[in-house]
N, C-alpha and C positions, 0 to 999 in steps of 0.2 A: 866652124861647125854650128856654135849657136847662131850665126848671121843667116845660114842656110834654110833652118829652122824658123824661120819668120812668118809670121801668118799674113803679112802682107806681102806681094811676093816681088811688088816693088824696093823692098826694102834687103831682097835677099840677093846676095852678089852674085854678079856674071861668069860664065863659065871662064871669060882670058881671066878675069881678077882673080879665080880660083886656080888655075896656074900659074900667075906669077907669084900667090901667096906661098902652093904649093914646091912649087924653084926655089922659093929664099927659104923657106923649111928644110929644102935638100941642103942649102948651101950651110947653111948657121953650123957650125961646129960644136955648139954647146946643148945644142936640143936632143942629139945620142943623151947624153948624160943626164939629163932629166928628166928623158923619158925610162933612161935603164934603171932608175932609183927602184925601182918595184922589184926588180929583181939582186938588186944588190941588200934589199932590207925582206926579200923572203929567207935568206938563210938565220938572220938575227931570229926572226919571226920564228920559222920552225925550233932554236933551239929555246924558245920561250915556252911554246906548247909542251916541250919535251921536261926542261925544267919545275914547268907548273905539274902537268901530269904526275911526276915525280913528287912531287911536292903533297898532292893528294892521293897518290897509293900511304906515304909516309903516314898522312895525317891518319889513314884509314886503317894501318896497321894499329898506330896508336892508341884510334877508341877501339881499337877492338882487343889490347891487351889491358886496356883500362876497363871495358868490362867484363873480361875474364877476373880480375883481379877482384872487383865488386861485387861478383857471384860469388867468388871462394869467402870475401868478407862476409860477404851474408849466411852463408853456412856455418862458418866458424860461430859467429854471432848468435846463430840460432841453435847450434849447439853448446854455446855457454849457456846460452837462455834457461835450454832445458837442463841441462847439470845443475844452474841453481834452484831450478824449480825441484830439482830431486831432493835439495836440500832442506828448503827453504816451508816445501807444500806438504800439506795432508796426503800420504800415501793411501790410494786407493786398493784396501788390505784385502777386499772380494779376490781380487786377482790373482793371489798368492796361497800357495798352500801355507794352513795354518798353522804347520809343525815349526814351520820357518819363523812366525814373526819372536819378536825382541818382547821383552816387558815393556819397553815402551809404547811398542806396537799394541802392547794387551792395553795398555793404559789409555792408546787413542781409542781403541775397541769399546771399552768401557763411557770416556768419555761423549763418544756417539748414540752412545744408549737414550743420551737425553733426547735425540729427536721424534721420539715416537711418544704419545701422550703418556703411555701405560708403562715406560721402564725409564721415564722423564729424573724418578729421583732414585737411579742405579749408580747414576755421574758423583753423586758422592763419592761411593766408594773404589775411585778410580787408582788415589793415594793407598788405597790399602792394598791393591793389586801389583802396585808399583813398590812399595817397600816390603812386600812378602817375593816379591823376584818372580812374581807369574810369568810364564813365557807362553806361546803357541802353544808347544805339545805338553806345559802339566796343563794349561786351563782343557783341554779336552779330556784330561785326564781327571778334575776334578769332579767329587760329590760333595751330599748333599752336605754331610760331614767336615766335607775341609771347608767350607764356605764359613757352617759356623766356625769351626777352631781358629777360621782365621779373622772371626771377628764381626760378623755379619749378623746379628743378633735376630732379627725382625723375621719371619716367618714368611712374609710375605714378597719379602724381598729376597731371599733365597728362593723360594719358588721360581719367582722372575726369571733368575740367574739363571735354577736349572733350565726352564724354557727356553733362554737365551743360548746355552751352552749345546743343548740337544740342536735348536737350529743352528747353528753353527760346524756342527759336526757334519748333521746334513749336507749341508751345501759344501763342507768340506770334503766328504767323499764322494759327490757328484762330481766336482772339482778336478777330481784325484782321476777317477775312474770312469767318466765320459766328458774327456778334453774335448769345447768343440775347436770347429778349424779354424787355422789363424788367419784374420783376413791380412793381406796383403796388400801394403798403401801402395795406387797407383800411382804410377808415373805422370809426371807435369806434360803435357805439350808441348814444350819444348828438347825433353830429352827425346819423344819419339818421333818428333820429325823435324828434320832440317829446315831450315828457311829456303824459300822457291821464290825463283824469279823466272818470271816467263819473258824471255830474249826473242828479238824475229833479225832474224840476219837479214841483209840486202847483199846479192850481189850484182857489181857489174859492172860496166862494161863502158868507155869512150869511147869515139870511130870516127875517124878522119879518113875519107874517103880518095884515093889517090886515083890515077889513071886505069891502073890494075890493078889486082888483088896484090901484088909483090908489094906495090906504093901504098895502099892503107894502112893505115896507125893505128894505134888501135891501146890501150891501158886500162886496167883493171884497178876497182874501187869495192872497199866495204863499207856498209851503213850500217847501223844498229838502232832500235829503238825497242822500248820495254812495253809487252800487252797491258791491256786494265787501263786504268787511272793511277798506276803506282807513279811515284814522282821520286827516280832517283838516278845517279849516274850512273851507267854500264862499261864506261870508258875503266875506272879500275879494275873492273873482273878482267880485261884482256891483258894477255902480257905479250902477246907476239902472234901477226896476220902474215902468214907466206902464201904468195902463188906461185906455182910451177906451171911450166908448159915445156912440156916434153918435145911436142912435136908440134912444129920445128923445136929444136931445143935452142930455148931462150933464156935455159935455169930456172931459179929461184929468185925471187924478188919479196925479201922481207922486211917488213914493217913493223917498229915497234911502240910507237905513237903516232895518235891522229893527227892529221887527217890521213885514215888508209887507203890511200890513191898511191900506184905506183908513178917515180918521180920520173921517169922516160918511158919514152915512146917507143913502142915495137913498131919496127916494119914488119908487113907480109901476114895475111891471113888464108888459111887451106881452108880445105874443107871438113866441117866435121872437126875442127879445132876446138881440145878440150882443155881447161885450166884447171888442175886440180887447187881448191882453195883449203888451205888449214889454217884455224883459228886455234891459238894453243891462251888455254885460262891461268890467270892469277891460283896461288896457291889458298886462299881463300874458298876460290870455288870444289866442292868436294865432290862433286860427279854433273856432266861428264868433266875429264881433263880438257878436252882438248873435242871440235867440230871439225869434220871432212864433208867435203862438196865440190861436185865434178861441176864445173860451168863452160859452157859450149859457147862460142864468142862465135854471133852473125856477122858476116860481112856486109850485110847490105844493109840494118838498121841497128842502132846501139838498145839495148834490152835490160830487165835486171828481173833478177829470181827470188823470192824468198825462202827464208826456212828457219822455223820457230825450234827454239830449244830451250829446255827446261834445267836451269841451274840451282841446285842444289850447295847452297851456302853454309858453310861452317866457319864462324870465322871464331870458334873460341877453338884453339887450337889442340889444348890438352882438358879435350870434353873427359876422359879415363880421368883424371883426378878429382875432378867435379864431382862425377860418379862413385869415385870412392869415399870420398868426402859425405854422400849424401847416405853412402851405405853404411859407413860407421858412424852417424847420425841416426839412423835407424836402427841398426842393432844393438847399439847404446841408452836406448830410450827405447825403444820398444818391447823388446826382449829381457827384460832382467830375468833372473835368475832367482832373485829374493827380494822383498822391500830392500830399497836402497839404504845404508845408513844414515842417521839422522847426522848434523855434524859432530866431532868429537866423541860417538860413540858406537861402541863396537856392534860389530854385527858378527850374529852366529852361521853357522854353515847352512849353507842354503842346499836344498835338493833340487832333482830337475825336472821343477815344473816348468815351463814358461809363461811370461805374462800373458795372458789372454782378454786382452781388451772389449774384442766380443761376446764373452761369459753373457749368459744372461741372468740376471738375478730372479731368485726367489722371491714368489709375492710374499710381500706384506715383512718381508726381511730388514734386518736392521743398515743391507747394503744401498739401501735407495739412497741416502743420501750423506755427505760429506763435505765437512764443516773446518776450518783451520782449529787445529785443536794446541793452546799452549801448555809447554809439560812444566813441571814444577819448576822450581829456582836451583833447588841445588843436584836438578836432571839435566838445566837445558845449559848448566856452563859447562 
């Protein structure tokens, strides 16, 4: 054949010599065997593809319970985060009805007095609030009178107090009695929508043209490729390609690895021959299940159809635990019920306010700002 090929044409052999080469081609008994190698090495072949395939759904199952596994880590993680910070951080007391907080709570109260210019040196007497046992509901209760009896000599500095203590009540029964609405942290992008992969199906059709329509061949094939620029395999979303043809009935011809080409030949094409095609998806893919496509096979030219479908990917399998995971992270840190307690000490009954993160503070209130506040030595063992 390459001698045939000769661009000099003196150099390309005579039609007897291409018959006697031909003759001793026929004759040689060893050239069957050499040339049938292609087909004694496509069964190896195909159960490699099938192997490998296998081998990459596995792989793909795997990252995908590994990063099921390092989403629950991260929530977990992020809710020790915030348990220690309930411990650990300056509780933000605006939030909280003030019948509720602890003496120590009165103490960080006091201790924050220091940040405003005019009640800078109130933070002294923060120890004297703390060893007379102030709590939420007596400092609302307190006048001008128990201020001094309990030690508070200076005139001016009781004045403070009562100003401090009137605003405080204030913003206490606004608190109380016009809660606003609780904002609701949204949802991440990921929990409200699935991952999409845009699929274009191929099908269609071989055709070996016989004498008559009874003698035409004729096998059926699928292709796949993914819209966009995305750059990934679509070979693990399928788990199994069946064609049927009814009529004639030729059965079911199902495929479970590529390449999706049926492996024999049909005789015989009618008219108006339809193939109904199912494509059935990997349990990964979370709608559709499974594509149906009628394909009508020409007798007189081979043809192929497309048809795009939108797959919807889940592949964290147990998304419900994530979600509750994320929800008792939320109701555990957002919602309290009372300041949290500090560690190793007690906390009094809480009523039912909720925490209200969106409060807006009062001007010029001593809620603007918050500061890590350390409680004494022999409070904080």
């Amino acid at each position: 054949m390459e001698q045939c090929w000769q661009l000099d044409p003196k150099l390309r052999p005579t039609f007897p010599q291409l018959l006697v080469n031909l003759k001793a081609m026929s004759e040689d008994e060893y050239l069957p065997q050499s040339t049938n190698s292609f087909l004694d090495h496509k069964g190896i072949w195909k159960k490699e593809i099938q192997l490998t395939l296998e081998r990459l759904k596995k792989a793909e199952r795997d990252i995908s319970h590994r990063e099921q596994d390092l989403r629950e880590r991260e929530l977990k993680l992020k809710e020790r985060e915030r348990s220690l910070g309930h411990q650990f951080n300056v509780v933000n007391l605006e939030d909280y009805d003030v019948n509720t907080w602890r003496d120590v709570d009165v103490y960080q109260w006091v201790m924050q007095l220091r940040t405003s210019g005019h009640t800078a040196d109130l933070a002294q007497y923060a120890e004297l609030f703390l060893s007379h046992h102030i709590t939420g509901r007596r400092l609302l209760r307190m006048t001008e009178r128990d201020l001094k009896e309990m030690g508070i000599q200076s005139v001016g500095h009781v004045m403070d107090f009562q100003a401090e203590i009137d605003l405080l009540r204030t913003h206490n029964f606004r608190l109380l009695n016009f809660p606003p609405l609780i904002k609701q942290e949204e949802q991440s992008p990921s929990k409200k929508e699935l991952e999409t992969v845009s699929l274009v199906l191929i099908f269609g059709h071989h055709l070996r043209k016989g004498a008559t329509s009874e003698e035409t061949k004729w096998k059926m094939y699928l292709d796949m490729d993914v819209e966009g620029e995305e750059d990934r395999s679509v070979v693990t979303l399928v788990k199994e390609v069946a064609f049927t043809c009814r009529v004639p009935a030729y059965g079911t011809f199902k495929l479970t690895h590529p390449p999706y080409i049926m492996t024999t030949w049909c005789h015989g094409v009618v008219d108006e021959m339809t193939i109904e095609c199912v494509i059935t998806y990997e349990p990964t893919v979370y709608k559709p299940r499974s594509t149906r496509f009628l394909y009508q096979v020409d007798s007189e030219n081979p043809a192929s159809n497309q048809k795009s479908v939108q797959l919807k990917l889940n592949r964290l399998t147990s998304q419900s635990v994530t979600d509750s995971l994320n929800e008792s992270v939320a109701s555990s840190v957002t919602m309290p019920m009372s300041p949290p307690p500090a560690p190793s000490l007690p906390s009094h009954a809480a009523s039912g306010l909720p925490h209200n993160p969106s409060f807006p503070s009062l001007p010029n209130a001593w809620t603007k700002t918050f500061f890590p506040v350390d409680l004494p030595q022999n409070r904080a063992q």
